[in-house]
Backbone as XML, in Angstrom:
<?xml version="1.0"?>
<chain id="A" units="angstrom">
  <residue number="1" name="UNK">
    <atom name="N" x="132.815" y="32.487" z="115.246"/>
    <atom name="CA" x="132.062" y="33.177" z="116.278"/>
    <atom name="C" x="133.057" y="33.935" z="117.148"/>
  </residue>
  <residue number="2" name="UNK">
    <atom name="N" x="132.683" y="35.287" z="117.441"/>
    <atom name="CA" x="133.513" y="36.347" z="118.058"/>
    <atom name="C" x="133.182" y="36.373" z="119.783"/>
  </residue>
  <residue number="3" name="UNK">
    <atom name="N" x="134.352" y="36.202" z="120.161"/>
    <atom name="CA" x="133.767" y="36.370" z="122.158"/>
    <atom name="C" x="133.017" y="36.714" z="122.470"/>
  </residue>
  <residue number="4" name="UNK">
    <atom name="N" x="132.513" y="37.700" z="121.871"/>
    <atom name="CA" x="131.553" y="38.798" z="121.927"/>
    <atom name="C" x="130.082" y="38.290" z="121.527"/>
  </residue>
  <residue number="5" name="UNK">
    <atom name="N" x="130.015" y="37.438" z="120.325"/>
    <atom name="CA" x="128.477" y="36.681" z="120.557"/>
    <atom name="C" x="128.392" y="35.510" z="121.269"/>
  </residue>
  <residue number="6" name="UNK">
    <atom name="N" x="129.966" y="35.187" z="121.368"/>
    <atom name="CA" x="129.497" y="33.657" z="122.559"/>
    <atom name="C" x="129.202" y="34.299" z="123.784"/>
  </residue>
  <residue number="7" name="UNK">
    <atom name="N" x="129.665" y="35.740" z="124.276"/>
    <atom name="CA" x="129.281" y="36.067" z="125.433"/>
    <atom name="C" x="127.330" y="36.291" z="125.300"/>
  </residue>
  <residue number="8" name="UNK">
    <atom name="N" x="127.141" y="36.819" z="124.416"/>
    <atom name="CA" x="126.017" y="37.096" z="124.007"/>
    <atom name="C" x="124.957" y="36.215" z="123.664"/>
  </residue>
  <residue number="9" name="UNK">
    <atom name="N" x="125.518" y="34.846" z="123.276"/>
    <atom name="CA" x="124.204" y="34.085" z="123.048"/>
    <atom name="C" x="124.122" y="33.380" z="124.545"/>
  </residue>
  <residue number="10" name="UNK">
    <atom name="N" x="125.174" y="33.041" z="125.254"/>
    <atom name="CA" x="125.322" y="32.527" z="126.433"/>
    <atom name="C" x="123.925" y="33.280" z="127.903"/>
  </residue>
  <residue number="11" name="UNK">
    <atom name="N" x="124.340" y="34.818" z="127.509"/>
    <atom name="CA" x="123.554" y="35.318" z="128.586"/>
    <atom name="C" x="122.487" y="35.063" z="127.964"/>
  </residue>
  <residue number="12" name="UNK">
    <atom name="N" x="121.771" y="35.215" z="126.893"/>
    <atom name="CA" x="120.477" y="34.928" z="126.228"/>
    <atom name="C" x="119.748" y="33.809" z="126.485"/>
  </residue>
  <residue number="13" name="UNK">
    <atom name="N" x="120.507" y="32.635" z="126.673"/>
    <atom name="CA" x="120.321" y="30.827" z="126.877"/>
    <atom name="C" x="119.916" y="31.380" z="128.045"/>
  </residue>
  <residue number="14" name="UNK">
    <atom name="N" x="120.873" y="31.954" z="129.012"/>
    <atom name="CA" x="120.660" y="32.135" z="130.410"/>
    <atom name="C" x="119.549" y="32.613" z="130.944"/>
  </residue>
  <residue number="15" name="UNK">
    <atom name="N" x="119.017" y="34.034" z="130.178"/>
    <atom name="CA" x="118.055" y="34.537" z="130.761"/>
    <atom name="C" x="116.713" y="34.023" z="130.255"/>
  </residue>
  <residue number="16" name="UNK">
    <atom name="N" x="116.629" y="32.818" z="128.831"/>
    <atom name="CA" x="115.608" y="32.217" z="128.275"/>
    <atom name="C" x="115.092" y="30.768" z="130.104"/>
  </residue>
  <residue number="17" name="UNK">
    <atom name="N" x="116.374" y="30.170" z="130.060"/>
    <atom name="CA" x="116.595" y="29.126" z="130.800"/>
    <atom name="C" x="116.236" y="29.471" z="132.468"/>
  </residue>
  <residue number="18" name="UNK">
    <atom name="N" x="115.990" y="30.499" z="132.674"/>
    <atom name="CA" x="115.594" y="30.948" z="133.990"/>
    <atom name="C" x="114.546" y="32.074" z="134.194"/>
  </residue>
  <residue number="19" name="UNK">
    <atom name="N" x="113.836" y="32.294" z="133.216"/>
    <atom name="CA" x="113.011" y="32.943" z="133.179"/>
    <atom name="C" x="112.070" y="31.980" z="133.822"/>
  </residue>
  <residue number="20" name="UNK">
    <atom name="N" x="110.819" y="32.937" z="134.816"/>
    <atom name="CA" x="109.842" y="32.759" z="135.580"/>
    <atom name="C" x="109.180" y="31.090" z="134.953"/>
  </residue>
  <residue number="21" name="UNK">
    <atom name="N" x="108.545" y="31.371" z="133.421"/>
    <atom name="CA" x="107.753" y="30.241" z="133.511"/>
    <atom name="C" x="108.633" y="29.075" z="133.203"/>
  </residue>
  <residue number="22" name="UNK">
    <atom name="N" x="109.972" y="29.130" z="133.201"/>
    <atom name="CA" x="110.556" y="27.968" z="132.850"/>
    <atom name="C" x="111.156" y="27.350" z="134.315"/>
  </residue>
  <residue number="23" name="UNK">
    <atom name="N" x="111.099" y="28.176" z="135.402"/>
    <atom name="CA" x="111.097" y="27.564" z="136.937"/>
    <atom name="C" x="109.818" y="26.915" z="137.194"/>
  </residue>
  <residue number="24" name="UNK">
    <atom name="N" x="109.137" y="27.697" z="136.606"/>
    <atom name="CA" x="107.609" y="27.264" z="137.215"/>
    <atom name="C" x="107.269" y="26.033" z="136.703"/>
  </residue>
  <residue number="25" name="UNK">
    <atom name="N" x="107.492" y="26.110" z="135.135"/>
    <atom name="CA" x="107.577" y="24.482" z="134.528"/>
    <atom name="C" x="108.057" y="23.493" z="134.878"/>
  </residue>
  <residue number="26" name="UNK">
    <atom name="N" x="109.486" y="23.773" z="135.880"/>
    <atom name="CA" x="110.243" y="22.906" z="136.303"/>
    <atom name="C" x="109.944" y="22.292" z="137.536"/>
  </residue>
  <residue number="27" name="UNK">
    <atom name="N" x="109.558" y="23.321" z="138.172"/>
    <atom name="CA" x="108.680" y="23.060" z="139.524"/>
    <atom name="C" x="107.234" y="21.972" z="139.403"/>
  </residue>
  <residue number="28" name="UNK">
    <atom name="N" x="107.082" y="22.174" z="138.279"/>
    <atom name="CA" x="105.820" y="21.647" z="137.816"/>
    <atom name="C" x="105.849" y="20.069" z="137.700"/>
  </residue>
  <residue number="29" name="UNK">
    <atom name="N" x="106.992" y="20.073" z="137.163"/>
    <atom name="CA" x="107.215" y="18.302" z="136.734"/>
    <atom name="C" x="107.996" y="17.795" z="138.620"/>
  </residue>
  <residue number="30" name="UNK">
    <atom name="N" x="107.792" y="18.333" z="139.490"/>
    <atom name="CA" x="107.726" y="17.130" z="140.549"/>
    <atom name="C" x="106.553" y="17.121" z="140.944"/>
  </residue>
  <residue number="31" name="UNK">
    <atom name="N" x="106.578" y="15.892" z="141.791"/>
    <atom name="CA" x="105.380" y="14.615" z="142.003"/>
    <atom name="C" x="104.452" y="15.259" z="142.918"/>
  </residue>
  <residue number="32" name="UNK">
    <atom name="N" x="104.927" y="16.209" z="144.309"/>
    <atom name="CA" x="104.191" y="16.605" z="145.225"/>
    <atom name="C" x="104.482" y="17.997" z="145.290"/>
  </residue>
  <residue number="33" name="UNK">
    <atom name="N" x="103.568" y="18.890" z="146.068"/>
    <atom name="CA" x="103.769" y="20.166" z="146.153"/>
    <atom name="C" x="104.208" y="20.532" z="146.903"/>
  </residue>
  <residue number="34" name="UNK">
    <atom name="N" x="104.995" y="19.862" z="147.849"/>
    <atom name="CA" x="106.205" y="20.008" z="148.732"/>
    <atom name="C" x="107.721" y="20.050" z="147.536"/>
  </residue>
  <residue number="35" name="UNK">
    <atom name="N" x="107.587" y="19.208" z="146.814"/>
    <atom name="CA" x="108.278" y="18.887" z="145.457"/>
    <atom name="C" x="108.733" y="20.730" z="144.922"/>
  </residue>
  <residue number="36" name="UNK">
    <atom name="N" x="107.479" y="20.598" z="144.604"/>
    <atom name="CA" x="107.474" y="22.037" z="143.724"/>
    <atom name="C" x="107.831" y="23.471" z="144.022"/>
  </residue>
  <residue number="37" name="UNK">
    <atom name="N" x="107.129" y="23.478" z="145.374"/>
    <atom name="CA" x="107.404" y="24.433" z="146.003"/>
    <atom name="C" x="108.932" y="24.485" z="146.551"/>
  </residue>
  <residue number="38" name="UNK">
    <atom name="N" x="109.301" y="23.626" z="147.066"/>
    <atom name="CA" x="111.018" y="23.608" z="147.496"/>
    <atom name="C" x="111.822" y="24.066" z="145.510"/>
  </residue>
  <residue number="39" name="UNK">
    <atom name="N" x="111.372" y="23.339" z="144.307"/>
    <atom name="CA" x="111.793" y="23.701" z="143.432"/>
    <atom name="C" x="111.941" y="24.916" z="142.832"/>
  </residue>
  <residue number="40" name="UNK">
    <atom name="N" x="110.567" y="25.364" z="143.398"/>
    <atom name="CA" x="110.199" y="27.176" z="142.826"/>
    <atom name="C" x="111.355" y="28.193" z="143.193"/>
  </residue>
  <residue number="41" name="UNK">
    <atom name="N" x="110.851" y="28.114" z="144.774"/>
    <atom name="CA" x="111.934" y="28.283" z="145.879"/>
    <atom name="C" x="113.717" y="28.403" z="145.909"/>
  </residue>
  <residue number="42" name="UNK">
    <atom name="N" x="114.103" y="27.226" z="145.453"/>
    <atom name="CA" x="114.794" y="27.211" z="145.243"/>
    <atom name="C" x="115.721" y="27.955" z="143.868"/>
  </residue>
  <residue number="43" name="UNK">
    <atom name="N" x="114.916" y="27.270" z="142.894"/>
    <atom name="CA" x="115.659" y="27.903" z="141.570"/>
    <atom name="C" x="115.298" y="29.757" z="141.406"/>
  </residue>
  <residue number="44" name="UNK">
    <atom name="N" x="113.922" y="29.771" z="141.990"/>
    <atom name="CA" x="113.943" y="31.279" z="141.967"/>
    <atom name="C" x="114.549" y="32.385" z="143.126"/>
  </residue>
  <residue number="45" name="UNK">
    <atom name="N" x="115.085" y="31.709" z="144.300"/>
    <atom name="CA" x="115.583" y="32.360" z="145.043"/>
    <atom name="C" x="117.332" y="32.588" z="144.461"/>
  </residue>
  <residue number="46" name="UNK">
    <atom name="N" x="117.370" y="31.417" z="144.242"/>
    <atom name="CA" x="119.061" y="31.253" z="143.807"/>
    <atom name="C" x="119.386" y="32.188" z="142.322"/>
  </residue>
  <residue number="47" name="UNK">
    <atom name="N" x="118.101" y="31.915" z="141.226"/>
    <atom name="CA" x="118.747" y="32.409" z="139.938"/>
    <atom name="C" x="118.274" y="33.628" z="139.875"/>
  </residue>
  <residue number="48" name="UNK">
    <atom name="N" x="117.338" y="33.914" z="140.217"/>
    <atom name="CA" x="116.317" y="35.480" z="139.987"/>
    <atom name="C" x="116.889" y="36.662" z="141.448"/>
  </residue>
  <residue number="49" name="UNK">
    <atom name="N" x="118.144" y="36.067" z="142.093"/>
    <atom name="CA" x="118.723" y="36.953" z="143.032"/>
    <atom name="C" x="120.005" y="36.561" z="143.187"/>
  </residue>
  <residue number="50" name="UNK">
    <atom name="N" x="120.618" y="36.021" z="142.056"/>
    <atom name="CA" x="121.756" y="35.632" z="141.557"/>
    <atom name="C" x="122.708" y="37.304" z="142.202"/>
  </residue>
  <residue number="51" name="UNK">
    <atom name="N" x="122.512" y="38.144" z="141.379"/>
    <atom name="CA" x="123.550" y="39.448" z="141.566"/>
    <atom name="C" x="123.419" y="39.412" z="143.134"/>
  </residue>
  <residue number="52" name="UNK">
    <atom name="N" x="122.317" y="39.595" z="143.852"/>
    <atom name="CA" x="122.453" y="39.399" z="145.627"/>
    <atom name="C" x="123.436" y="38.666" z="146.151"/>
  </residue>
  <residue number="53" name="UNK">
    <atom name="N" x="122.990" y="37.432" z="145.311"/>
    <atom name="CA" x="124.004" y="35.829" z="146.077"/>
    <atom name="C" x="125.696" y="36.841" z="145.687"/>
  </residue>
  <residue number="54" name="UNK">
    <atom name="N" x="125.700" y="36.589" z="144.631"/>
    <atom name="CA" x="127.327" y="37.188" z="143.905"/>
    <atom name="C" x="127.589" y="38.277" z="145.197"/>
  </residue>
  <residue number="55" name="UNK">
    <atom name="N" x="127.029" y="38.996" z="145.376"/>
    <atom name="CA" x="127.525" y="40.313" z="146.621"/>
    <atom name="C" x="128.227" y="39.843" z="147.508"/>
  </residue>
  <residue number="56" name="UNK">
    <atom name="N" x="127.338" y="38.985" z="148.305"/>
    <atom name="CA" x="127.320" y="38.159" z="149.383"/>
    <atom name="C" x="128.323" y="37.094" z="149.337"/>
  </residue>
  <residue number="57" name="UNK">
    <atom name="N" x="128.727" y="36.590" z="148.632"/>
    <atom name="CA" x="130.028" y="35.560" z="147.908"/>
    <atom name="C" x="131.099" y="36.465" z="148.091"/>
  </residue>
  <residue number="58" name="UNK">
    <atom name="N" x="131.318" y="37.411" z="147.348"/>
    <atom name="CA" x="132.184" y="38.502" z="146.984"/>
    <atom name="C" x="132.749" y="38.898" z="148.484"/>
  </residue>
  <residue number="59" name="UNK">
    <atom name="N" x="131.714" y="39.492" z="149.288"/>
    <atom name="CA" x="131.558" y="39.714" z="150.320"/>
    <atom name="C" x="132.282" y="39.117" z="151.745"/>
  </residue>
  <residue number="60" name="UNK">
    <atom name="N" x="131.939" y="37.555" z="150.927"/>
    <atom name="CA" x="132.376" y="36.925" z="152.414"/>
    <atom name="C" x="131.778" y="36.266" z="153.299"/>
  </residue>
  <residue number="61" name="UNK">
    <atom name="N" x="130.070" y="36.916" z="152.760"/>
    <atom name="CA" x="128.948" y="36.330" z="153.595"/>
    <atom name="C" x="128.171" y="35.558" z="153.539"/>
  </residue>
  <residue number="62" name="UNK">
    <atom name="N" x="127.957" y="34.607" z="152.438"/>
    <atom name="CA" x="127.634" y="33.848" z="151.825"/>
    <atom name="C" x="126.903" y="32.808" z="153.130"/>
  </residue>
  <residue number="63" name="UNK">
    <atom name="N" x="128.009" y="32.263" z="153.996"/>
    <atom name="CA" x="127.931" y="31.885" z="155.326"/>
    <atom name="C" x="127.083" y="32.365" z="156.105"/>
  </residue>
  <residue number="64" name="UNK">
    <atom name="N" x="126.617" y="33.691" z="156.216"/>
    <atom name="CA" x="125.356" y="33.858" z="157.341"/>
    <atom name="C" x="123.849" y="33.686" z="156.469"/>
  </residue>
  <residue number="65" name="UNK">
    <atom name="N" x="124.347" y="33.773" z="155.364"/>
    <atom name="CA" x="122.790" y="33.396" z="154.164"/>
    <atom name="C" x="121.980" y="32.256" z="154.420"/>
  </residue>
  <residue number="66" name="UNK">
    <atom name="N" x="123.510" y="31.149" z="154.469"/>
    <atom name="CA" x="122.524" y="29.720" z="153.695"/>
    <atom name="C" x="121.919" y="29.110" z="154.956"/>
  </residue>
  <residue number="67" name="UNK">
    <atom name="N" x="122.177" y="29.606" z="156.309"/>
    <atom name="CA" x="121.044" y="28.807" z="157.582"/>
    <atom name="C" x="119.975" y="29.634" z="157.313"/>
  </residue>
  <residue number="68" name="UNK">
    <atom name="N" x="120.019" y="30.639" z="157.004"/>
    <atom name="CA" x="118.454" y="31.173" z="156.486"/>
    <atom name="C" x="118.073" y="29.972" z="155.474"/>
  </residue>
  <residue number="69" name="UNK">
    <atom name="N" x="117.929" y="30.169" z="154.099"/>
    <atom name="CA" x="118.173" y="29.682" z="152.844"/>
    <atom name="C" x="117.654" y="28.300" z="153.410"/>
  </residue>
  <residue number="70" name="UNK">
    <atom name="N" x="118.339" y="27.341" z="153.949"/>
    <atom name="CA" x="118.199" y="26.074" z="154.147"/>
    <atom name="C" x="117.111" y="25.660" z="155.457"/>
  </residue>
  <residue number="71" name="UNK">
    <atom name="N" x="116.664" y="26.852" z="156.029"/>
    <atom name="CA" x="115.884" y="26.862" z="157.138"/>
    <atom name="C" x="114.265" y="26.802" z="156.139"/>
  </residue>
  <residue number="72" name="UNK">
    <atom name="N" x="114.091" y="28.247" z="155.247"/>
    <atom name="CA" x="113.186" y="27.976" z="154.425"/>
    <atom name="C" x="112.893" y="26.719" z="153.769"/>
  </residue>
  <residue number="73" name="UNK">
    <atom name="N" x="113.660" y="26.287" z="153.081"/>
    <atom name="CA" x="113.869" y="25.383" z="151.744"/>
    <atom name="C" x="112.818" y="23.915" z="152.908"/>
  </residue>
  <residue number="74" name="UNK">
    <atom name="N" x="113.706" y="23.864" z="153.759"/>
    <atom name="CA" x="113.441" y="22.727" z="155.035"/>
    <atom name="C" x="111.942" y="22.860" z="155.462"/>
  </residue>
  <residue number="75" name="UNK">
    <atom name="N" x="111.324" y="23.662" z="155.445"/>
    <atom name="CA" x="110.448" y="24.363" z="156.072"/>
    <atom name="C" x="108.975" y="24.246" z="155.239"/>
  </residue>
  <residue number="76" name="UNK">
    <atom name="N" x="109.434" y="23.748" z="153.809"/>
    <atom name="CA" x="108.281" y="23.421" z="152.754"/>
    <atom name="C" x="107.393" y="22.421" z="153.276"/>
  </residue>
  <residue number="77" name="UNK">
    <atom name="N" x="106.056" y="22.257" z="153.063"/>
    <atom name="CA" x="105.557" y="21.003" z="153.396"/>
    <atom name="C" x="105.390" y="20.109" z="154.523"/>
  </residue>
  <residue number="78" name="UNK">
    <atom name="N" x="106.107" y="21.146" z="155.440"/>
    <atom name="CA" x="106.559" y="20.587" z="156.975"/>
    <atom name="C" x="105.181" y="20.815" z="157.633"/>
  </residue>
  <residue number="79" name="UNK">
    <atom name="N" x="104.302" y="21.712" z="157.647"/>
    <atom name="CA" x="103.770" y="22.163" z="158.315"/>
    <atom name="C" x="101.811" y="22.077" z="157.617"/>
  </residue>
  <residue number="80" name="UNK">
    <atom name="N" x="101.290" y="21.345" z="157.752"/>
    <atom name="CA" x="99.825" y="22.037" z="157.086"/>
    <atom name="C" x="99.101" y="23.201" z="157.321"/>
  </residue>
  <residue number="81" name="UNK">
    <atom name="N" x="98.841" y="23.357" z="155.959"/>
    <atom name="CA" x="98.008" y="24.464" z="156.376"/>
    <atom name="C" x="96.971" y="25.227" z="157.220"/>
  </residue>
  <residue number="82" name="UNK">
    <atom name="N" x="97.284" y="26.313" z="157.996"/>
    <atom name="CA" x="96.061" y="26.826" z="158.821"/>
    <atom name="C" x="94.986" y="27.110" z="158.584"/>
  </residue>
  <residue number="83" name="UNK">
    <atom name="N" x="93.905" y="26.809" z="159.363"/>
    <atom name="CA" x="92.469" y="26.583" z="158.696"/>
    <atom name="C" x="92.102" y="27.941" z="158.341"/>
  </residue>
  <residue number="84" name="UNK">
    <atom name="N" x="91.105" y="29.017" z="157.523"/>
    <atom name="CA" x="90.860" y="29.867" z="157.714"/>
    <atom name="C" x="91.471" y="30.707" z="156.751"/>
  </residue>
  <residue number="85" name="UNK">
    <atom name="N" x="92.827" y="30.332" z="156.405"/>
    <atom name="CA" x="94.141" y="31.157" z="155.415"/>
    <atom name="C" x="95.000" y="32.075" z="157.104"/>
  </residue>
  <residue number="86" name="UNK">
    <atom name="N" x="94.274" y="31.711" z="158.191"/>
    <atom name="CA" x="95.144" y="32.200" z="159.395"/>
    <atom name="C" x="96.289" y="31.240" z="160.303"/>
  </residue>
  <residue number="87" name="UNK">
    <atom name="N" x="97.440" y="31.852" z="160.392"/>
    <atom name="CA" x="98.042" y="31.239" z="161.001"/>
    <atom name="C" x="97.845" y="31.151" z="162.316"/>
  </residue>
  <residue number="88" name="UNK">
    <atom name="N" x="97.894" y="30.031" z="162.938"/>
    <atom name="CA" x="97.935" y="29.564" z="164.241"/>
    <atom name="C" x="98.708" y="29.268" z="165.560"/>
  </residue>
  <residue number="89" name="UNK">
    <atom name="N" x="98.938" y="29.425" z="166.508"/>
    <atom name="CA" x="100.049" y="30.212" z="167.421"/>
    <atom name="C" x="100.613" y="28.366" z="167.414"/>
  </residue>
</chain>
C-alpha cells in the first residue's frame, strides 16, 4: 500500500465515521436527551467544523472558543422547555 491510498482510505474512514447519521446514531445510543443532545452537539460541532477549529488552533485562538463551546455543551438539559415553543424572560 502506497502513502497515497493510506492517505486515501484514511480520509474515507473519516468522512464515512463522521458523517451526519453516524453522529446522530451515536447520539442515539445515550440514555437521556440531555445525553444526546450534548452528544450531537458535541461531535457535530467539533467534527463537521473541524477546518474552523484547525484556524482557530493555528491561530492561537482556540482559547476564546472553548468558554463559548463549554457554556453551550453545559447548557443542554439545564433548562425545560418553554411552554408554547416561546421563550420566557
Amino acid at each position: 500500500m502506497s502513502a497515497r491510498e493510506l492517505e486515501d482510505g484514511y480520509r474515507r474512514a473519516y468522512r464515512d465515521f463522521y458523517r451526519w447519521g453516524a453522529i446522530l446514531r451515536g447520539a442515539g445510543s445515550k440514555l437521556t436527551l440531555r445525553g444526546k443532545a450534548r452528544h450531537a452537539a458535541y461531535a457535530g460541532g467539533w467534527k463537521k467544523f473541524e477546518p474552523a477549529w484547525d484556524l482557530a488552533i493555528r491561530a492561537k485562538q482556540a482559547g476564546r472558543a472553548l468558554p463559548l463551546l463549554e457554556t453551550i455543551l453545559s447548557g443542554f438539559g439545564t433548562r425545560p422547555a418553554a411552554r408554547g415553543g416561546r421563550a420566557t424572560g
